[in-house]
N, C-alpha and C positions, 0 to 999 in steps of 0.2 A: 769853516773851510774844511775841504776833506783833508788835507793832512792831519788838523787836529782830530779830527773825527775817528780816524784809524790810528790814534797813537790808545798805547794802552793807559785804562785811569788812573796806576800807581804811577805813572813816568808824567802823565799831564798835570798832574797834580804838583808834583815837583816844580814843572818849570813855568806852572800859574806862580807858584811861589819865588821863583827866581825871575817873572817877571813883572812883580807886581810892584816895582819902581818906573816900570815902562808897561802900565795892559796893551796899549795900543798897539807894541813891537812883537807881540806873540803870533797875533793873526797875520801877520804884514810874512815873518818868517816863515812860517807854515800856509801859505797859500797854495793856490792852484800852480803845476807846473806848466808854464807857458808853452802851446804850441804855436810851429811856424807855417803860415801858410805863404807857398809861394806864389806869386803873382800872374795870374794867367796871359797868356800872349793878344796882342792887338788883331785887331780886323787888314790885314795887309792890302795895300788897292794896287797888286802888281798884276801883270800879265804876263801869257807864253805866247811867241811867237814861233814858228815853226812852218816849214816848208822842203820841199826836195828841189834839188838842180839837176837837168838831163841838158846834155850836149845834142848840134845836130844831127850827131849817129843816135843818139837815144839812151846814149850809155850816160851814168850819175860823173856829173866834175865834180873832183874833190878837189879842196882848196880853194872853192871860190869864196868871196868877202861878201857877205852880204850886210850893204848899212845901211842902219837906219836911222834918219834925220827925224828928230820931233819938230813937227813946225809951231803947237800953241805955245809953248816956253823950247829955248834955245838948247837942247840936248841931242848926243850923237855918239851912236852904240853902234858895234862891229861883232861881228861872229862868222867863222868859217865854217864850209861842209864838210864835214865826214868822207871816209873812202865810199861812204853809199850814193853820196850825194846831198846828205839832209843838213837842217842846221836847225836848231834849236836858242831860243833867247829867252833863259827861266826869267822870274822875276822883274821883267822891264816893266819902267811907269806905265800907270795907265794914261793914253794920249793920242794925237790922231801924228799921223807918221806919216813921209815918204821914203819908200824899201828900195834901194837899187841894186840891181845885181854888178857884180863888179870880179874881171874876170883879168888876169896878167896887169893890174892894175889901171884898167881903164873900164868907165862904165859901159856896160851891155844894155841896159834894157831898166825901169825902174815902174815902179806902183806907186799912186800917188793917195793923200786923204786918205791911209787908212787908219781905222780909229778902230784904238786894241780897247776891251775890254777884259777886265777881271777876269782872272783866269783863265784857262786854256781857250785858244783862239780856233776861225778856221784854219789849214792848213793855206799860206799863202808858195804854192809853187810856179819854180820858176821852168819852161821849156823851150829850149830856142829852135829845134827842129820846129815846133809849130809857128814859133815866132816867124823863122824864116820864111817859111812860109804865105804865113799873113802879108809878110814884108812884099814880099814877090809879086804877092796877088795886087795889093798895093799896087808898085810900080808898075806892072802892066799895067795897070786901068788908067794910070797915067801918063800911061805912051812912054814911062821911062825904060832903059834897060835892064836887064835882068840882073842879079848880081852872078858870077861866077860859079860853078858847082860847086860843094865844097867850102864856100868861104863863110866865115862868121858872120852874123847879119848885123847890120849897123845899127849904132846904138840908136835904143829907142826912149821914148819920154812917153807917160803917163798911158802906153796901147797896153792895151790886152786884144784876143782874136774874141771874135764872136761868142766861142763856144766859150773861153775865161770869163769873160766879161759878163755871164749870161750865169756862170754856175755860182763868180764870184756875187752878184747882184742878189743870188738868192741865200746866199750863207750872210749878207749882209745884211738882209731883211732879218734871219735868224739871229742874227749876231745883237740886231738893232732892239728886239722881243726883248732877247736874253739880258741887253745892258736896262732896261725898264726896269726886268725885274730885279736886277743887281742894286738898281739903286732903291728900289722900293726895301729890298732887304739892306742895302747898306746906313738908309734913314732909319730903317727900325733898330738896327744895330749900335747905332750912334744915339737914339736916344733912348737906350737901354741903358749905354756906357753915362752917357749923361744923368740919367735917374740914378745910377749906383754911385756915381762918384759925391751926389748929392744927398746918399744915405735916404732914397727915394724908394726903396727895396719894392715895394709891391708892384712902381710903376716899372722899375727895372726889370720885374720879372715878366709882368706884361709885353713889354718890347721883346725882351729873348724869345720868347712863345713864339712872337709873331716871325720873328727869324728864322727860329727852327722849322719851322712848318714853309716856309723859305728855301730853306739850305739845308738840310736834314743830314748832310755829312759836312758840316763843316761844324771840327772840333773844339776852334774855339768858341762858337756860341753858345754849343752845350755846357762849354766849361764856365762861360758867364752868367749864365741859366744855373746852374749848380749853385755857385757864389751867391746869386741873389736868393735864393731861395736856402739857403742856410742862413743867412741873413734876416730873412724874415723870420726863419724858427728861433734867431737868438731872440726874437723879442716879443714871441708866444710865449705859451706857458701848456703842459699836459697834451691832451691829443691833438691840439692844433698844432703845438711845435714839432710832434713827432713827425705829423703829415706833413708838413712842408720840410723837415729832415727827408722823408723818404724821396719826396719830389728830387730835392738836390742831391740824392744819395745817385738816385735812376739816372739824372741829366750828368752826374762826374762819369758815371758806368760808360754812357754812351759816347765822351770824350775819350776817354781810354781806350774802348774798343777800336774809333774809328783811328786814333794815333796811339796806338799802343806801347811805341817807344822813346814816352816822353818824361822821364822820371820823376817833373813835378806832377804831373796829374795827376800820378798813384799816390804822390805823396797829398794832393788834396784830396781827393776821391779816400782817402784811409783817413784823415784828420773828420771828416763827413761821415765815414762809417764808425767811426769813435762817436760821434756825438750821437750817432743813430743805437750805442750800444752794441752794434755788432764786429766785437773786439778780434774776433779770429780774423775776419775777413781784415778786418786795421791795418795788424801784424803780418799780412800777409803782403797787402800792397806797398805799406814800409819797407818792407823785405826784398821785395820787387823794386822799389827805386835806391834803393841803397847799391842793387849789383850792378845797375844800368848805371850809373853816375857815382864810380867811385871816390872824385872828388868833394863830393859833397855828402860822401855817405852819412858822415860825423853828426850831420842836421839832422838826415832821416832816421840815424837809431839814435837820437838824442829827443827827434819826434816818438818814436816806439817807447820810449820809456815813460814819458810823458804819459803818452795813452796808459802804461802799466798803472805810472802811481796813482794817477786820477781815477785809474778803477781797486784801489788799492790790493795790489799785486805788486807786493814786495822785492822779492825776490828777481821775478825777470825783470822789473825797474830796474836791479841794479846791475843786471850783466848788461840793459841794456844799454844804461850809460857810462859803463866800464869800455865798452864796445864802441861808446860815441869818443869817449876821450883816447883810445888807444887810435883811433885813425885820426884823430885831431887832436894831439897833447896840448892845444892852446886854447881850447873851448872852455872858456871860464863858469858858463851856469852849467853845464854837464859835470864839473864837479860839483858846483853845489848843489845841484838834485843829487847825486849820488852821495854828499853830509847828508841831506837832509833823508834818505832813505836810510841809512845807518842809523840814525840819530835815532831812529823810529824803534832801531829793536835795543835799544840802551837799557841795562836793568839799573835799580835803584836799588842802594847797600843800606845794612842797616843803620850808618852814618847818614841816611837821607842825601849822601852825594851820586851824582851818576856813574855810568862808567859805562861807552858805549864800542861797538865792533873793531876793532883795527881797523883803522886807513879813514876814522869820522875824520878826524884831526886832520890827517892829511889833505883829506878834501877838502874840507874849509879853509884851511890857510893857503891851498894851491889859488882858489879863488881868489883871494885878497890878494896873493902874490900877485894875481890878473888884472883884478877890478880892486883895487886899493877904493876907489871913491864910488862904485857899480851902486845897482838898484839894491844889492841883496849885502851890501858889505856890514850893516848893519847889524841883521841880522845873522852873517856869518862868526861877526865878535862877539855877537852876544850870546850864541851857543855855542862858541868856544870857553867861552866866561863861563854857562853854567859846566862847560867839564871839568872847570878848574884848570883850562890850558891857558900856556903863557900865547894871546897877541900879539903876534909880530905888526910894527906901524914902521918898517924899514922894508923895500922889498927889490928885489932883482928886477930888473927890468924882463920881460917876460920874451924869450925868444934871446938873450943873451948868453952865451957859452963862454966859459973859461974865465969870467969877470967874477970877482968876490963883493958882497955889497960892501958898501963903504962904511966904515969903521965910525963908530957914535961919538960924538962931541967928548971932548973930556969930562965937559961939568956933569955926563949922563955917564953913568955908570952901564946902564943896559937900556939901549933904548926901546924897551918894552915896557906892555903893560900886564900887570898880574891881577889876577883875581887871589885876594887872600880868602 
């Protein structure tokens, strides 16, 4: 494992010997420091809907309601215009709709069958000067009378005028191309996700491929294209894992550029450039999602240090995860990377006992204070043991203020364990 690898041979040699009633527990303590990768986003299947409203002067109504009824499954969605006139509906299902326009609370006029697809739509606009019109030409031809100058024209059902009906018919033909190709990219997409989730990685990458070249700005495909093809290098070996590193180094690239201000992506896109070796570039995207997502910073320079120790770089290992625990004082393995990076420059006395930096100790038992039963508690007692420090097996509840732990049985004098 590289921790042992980088510890020096008077200090490994020591703790081969203090652990040579457990060999098993030395490698288990000193392994690899875990990175976290976060989870990239789904294939969303919403739509925008969008349109302008003009009155029979020509000028935009604001305030008017425009809803829209789903008629394949029972749903029903409202949205007002703007002082322009326009109205906008992000994110609605994708489905086949009827839109009615709806003005002092009674309906005006409506659009029937229309079927949104995946992302941005035609502009569906509404215009009742033309309506009216239409309306008129209408009731002439009918021998009926005219309506009034000036007056709103009666509401209507499922009309458009020649010239709507004619511009609409051909953005629907385009609209009809584009959902073909939506779903030929949405089946490639889907069983991409299907092959990864099946640890299918070569098939998975084949499907992203076939997406990208698809949908060429859409972010997350690239970023599932990335995933799989780092995935595949984990299970190469020499030039072939490098090149498919590079492959999903190039596919996180182009996630980030197209959504730039998405903090997990840098934070995958730098966990990919760490396995590619190209360590500045890591530290830099780390660095970049730590400022976008202070929340969460704690993970990302707890990810940075991570990348340190695994290339063994000591030192900014440990400010980095000084740095992970100071915005997160309850990040239990951020202190224990941070033992375990202390622990590393520990000299051996001529007594052959240790003695390592200020603040090992502290971090070790902050852990156990954490993770009493955790993956690494083990090995946190057990390099406490070779400092010769007292084991606390009593601890504070972690996040409690002003509580003292509770006082040890009588029959125990200290409920601790020593190493003599």
């Amino acid at each position: 494992m590289l921790y042992l690898e980088s510890l020096p041979t008077h200090l490994l040699e020591v703790l081969q010997r203090m652990f040579a009633q457990n060999k098993a527990l030395l490698p288990r303590v000193f392994a690899f420091a875990p990175l976290f990768l976060f989870a990239a986003a789904g294939f969303a299947q919403t739509s925008n809907i969008q349109g302008d409203v003009k009155g029979t002067d020509g000028k935009p109504v604001q305030g008017a309601n425009i809803k829209l009824e789903r008629t394949d499954i029972k749903q029903t969605f409202n949205v007002k215009t703007d002082k322009k006139g326009h109205y906008l509906y992000a994110n609605l299902p994708t489905g086949t709709y009827n839109i009615t326009l709806q003005i002092g609370g009674k309906d005006v006029t409506q659009m029937t069958g229309i079927r949104s697809r995946q992302g941005d739509n035609p502009p569906l606009d509404f215009d009742l000067a033309k309506l009216a019109e239409a309306t008129a030409a209408a009731q002439a031809a009918a021998g009926a009378p005219g309506a009034a100058p000036g007056a709103a024209p009666p509401p209507a059902s499922t009309k458009m005028t020649k010239e709507q009906q004619a511009e609409y018919d051909k953005k629907m033909k385009e609209q009809e191309a584009a959902m073909a190709k939506d779903k030929a990219l949405q089946d490639a997409f889907n069983a991409g996700m299907e092959a990864k989730n099946a640890k299918n990685f070569p098939a998975a990458v084949e499907n992203f491929e076939k997406a990208s070249v698809m949908a060429p700005m859409q972010h997350v495909v690239w970023a599932q294209l990335a995933e799989a093809y780092m995935n595949v290098g984990d299970s190469k070996s020499g030039a072939e894992q490098q090149a498919n590193y590079e492959k999903g180094i190039a596919a996180y690239a182009k996630a980030v550029e197209i959504k730039v201000d998405d903090p997990n992506y840098h934070n995958n896109y730098a966990l990919a450039l760490a396995k590619g070796k190209k360590l500045n570039e890591a530290q830099a995207e780390l660095t970049k999602a730590a400022q976008m997502d202070p929340p969460q910073a704690g993970k990302y320079y707890y990810n940075l240090g991570a990348v340190y120790i695994n290339t063994n770089q000591s030192e900014p290992a440990e400010a980095a995860f000084k740095k992970a625990i100071e915005l997160d004082p309850n990040y239990a393995d951020a202190y224990y990377q941070l033992g375990l990076v202390l622990i590393g420059r520990a000299t051996v006395g001529a007594d052959q006992k240790m003695k390592a930096p200020p603040g090992t100790e502290e971090a070790l038992q902050k852990y156990l204070a954490m993770r009493p039963d955790g993956a690494n508690a083990e090995g946190a007692k057990a390099l406490l043991e070779s400092l010769g420090a007292t084991v606390q097996t009593s601890f504070e509840r972690p996040g409690a203020k002003g509580k003292q732990a509770p006082a040890p049985p009588a029959n125990q004098k200290n409920n601790q364990k020593k190493t003599k």
